[in-house]
C-alpha positions as CSV (number, residue, x, y, z in Angstrom):
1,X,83.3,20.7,111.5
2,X,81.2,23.6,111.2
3,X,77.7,23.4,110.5
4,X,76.2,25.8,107.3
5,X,74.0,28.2,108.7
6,X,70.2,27.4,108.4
7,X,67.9,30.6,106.6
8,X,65.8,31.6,109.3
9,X,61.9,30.1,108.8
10,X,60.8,33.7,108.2
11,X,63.2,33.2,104.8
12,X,62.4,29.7,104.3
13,X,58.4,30.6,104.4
14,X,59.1,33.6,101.9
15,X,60.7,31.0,99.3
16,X,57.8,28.3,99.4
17,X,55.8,31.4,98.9
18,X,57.5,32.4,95.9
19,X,58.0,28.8,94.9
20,X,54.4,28.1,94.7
21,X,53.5,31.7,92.9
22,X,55.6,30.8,90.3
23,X,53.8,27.3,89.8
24,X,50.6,28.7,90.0
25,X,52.1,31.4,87.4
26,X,53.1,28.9,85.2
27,X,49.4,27.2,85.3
28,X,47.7,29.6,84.5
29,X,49.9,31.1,81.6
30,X,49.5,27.7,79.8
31,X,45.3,27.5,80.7
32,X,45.6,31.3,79.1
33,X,47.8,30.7,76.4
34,X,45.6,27.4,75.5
35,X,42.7,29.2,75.6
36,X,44.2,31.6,72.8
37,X,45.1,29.0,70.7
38,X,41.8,27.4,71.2
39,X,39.7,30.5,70.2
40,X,41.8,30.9,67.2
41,X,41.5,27.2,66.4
42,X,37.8,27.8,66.5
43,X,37.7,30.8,64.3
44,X,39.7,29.2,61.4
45,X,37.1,25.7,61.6
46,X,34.5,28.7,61.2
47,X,36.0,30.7,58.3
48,X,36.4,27.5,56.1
49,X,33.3,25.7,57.4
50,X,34.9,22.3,59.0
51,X,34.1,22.0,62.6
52,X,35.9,19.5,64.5
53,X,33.9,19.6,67.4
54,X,32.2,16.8,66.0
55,X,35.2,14.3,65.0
56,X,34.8,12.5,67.9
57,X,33.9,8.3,68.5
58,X,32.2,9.0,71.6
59,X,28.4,8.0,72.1
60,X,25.7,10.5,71.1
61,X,24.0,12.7,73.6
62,X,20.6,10.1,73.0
63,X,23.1,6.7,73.1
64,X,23.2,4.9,76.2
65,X,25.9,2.5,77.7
């Protein structure tokens, strides 16, 4: 049987490259694209005066454990 040619490592090293530049792409569209939706989150809690930065069940900065 005849074995399938192999890409050379020069081609192999340029595909992880690309491989990981599209991860790291993908990353930091979503951290971008959150941060979007976050700033307009925060403007609308503004405009009508609710602020959910407070709705939270966590201890107070003064509380301790």
């Amino acid at each position: 049987m005849h074995e399938p040619e192999r890409p050379s490592d020069r081609r192999l090293g340029r595909a992880a490259i690309w491989v990981v530049g599209i991860v790291l792409l993908v990353i930091a569209l979503v951290f971008i694209g959150r941060n979007f939706w976050h700033h307009d989150v925060l403007k609308e809690d503004q405009q009508t005066g609710e602020n959910r930065a407070d709705d939270h069940e966590g201890l107070t900065p003064n509380e301790k454990r």
